[in-house]
Backbone bond lengths (Angstrom), bond angles and torsions (degrees), N, CA, C in turn:
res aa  C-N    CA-C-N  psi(-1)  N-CA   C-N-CA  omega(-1)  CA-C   N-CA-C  phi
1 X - - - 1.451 - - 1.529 107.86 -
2 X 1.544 115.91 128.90 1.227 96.21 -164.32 1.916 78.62 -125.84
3 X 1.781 89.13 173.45 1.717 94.45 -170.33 1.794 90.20 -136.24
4 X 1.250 107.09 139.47 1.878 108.97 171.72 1.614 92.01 -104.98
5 X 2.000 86.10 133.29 1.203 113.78 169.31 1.546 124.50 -74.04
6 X 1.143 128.90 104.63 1.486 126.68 171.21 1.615 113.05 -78.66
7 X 1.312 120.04 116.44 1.927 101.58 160.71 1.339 107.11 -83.57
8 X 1.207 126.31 152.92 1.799 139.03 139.25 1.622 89.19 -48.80
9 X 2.046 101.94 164.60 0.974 99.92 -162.43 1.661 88.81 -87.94
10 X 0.915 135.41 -40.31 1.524 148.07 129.15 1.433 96.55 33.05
11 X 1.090 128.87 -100.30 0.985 169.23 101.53 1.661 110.60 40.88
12 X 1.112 120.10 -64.25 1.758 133.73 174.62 1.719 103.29 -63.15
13 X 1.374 120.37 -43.03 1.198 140.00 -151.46 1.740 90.81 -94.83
14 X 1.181 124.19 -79.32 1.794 116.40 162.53 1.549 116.90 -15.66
15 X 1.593 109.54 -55.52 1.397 113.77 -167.11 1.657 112.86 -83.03
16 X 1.549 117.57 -17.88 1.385 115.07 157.03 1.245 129.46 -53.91
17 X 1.367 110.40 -58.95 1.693 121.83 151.83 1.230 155.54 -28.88
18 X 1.696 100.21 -28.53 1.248 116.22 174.47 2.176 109.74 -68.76
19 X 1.595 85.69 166.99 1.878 84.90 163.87 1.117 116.91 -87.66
20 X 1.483 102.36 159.99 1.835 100.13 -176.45 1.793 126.66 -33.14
21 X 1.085 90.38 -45.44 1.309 96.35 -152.83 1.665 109.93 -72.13
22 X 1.557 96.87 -46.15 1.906 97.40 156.19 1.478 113.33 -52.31
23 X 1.391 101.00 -59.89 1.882 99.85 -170.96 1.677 96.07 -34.62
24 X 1.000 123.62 -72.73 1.755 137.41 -174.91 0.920 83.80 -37.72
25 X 1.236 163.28 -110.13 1.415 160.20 -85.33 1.519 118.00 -89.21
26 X 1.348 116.29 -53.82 1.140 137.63 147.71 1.443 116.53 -35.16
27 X 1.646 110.65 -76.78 1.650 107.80 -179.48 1.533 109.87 -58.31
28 X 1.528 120.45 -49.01 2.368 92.52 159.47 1.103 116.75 -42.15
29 X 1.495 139.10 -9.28 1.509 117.58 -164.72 1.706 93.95 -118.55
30 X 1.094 115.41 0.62 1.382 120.66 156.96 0.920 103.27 -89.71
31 X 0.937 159.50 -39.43 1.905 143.74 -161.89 1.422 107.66 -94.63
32 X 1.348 116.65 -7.26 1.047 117.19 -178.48 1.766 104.20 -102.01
33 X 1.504 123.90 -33.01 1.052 94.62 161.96 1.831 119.44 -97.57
34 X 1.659 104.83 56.35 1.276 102.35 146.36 1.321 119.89 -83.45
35 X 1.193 117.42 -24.34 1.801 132.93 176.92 1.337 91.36 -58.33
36 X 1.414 156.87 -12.97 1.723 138.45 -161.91 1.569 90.08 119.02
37 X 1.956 91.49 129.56 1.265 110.51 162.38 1.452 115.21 -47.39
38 X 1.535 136.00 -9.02 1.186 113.72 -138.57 1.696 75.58 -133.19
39 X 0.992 142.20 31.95 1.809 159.01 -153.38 1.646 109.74 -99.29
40 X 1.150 134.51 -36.45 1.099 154.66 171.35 1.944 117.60 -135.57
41 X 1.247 80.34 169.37 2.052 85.30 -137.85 1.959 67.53 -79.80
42 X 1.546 90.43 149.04 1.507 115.48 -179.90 1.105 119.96 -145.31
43 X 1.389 142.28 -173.67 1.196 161.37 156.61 1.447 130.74 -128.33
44 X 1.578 110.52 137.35 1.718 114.15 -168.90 1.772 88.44 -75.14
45 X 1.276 109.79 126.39 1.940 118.52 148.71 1.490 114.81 -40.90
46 X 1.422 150.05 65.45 1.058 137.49 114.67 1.560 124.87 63.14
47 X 1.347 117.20 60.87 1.556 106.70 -162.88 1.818 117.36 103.77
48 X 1.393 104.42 -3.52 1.503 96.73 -161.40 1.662 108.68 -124.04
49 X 1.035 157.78 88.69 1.138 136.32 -160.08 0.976 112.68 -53.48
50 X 1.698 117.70 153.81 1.488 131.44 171.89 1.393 110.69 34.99
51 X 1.131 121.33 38.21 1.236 133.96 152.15 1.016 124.03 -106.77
52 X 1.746 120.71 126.39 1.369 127.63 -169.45 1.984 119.78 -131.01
53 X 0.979 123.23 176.14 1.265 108.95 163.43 1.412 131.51 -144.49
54 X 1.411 140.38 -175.72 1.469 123.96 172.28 1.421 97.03 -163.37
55 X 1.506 88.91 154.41 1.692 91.36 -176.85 1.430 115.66 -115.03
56 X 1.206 113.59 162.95 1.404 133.13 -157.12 1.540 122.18 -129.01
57 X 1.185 119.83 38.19 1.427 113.87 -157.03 1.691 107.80 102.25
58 X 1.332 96.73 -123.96 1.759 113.79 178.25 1.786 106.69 -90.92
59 X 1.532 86.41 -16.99 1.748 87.90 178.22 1.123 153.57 -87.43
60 X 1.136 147.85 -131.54 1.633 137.75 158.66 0.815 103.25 -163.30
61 X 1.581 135.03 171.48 1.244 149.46 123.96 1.317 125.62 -142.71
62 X 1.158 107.74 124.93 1.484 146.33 168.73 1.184 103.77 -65.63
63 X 1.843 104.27 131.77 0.993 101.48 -177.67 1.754 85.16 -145.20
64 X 1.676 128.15 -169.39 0.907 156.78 44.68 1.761 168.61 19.54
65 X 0.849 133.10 81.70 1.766 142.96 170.18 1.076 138.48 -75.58
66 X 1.373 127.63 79.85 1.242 136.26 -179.75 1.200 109.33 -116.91
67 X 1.952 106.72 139.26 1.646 100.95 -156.89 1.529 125.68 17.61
68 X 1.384 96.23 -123.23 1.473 114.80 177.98 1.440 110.22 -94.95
69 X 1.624 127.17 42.02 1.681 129.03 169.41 1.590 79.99 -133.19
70 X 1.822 97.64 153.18 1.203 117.70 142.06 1.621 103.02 -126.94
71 X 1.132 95.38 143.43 1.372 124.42 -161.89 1.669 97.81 -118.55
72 X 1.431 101.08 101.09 1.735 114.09 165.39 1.655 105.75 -68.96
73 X 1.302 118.81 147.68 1.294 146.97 -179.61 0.648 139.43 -87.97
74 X 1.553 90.79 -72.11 1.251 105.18 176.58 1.821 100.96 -146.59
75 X 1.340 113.48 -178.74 1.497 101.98 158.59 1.890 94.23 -167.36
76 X 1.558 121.57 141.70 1.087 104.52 -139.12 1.956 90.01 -155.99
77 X 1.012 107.57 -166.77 1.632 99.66 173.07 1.693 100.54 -127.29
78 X 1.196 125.73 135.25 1.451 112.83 -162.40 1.634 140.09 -61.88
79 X 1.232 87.47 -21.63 1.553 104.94 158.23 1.344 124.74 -38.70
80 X 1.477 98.63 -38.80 1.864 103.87 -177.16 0.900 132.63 -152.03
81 X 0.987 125.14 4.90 1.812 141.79 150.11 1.584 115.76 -53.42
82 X 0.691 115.20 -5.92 1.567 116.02 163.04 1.866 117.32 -92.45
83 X 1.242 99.62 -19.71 0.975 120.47 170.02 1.443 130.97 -59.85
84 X 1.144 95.52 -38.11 1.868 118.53 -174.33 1.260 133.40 -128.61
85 X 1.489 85.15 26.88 1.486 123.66 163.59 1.916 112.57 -86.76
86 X 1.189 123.74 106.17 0.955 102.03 -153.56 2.159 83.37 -151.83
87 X 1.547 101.17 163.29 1.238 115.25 173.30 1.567 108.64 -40.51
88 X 1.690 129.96 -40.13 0.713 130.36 -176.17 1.178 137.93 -67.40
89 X 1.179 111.57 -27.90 1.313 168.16 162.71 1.333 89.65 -13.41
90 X 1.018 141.86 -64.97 1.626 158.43 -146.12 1.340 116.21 -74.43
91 X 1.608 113.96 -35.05 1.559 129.03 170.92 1.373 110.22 -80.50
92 X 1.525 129.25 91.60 1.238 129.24 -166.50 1.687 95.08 -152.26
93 X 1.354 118.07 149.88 1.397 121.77 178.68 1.878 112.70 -112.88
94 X 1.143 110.77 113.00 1.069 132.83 172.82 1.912 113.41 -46.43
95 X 1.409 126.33 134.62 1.398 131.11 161.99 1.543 100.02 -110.14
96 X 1.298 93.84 148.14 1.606 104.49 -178.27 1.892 90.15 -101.20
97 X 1.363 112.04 76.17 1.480 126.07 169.68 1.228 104.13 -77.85
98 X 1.414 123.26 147.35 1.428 108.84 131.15 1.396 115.92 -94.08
99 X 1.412 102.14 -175.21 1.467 97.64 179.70 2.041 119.95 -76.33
100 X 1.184 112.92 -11.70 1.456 130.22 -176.25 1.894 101.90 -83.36
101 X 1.498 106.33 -7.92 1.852 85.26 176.03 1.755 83.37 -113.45
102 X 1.094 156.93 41.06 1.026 127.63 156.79 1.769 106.48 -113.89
């Protein structure tokens, strides 16, 4: 069962930025949860439906489950990404990325 990864643009734009070696780290832990959101050990978001997360190093990413998409969120350094998680949070525009153009 396979699942396509969506980033927020949020999200695409954070993970350009990073250094190699995070960027890498992160994008294995995306391809890996193309196998199922549920692929690496995670946590439900707290207040949020179907919102979950996984970590990456120092990092996170937030994600989302819809049908067969998971939909990244956010992705953040852990210190403060919980932070800017917010009601607003929700109005965000999706790229149909894969994970190989970012």
């Amino acid at each position: 069962m396979s699942f396509g990864i969506f980033l927020s643009t949020g999200a695409a734009k954070f993970l350009k930025n990073l250094g190699k070696e995070d960027k890498s780290r992160i994008i294995e832990n995306l391809k890996l949860l193309e196998n199922g959101p549920f692929s690496l050990p995670y946590k439900k978001i707290k207040g949020r439906n179907n919102t979950y997360r996984i970590r990456s190093g120092d990092f996170r990413v937030v994600y989302s489950i819809h049908e067969k998409e998971i939909r990244v969120l956010k992705i953040g350094h852990r210190k403060g990404i919980y932070k800017k998680l917010s009601a607003s949070f929700i109005s965000f525009l999706f790229l149909a990325l894969s994970i190989s153009d970012v």
